[in-house]
Steps between C-alpha positions, in 0.01 A plus 500: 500500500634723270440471091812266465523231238333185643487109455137370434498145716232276470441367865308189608307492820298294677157661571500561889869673461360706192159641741749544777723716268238687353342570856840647639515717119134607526548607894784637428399712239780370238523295218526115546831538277661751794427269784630205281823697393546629837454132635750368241768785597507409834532113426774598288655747754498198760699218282734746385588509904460133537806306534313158441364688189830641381704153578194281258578777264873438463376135490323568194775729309721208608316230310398713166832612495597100465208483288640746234841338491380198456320621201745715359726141556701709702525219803 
């Protein structure tokens, strides 16, 4: 990854899932944060070509959208 501003997330695992990630890092030869970024990417890369993803997401602009009328006492 290139020297790019980045976003420090702290990440909770459960203790199998955080050997098995640093087995496939160590085998791999990379750092645990590459595998987990490149894991995350392609999670994100699927839902952004999910239509069940993309109609819960217009769900959700939907109903804070209400929300911030509501509070605003627009409606």
């Amino acid at each position: 990854m290139a020297k790019e501003a980045t976003k420090n997330i702290l990440l909770r695992l459960d203790p199998e899932l955080a050997e098995r990630l640093q087995t496939i890092a160590a085998v791999e030869g990379r750092s645990v944060s590459e595998v987990a970024r490149e894991a995350i990417a392609e999670l994100v890369d699927r839902r952004r070509a999910d239509t069940d993803f993309s109609r819960l997401l217009e769900e959700n602009l939907t109903r804070h959208e209400e929300s911030l009328r509501r509070l605003r006492g627009d409606g």
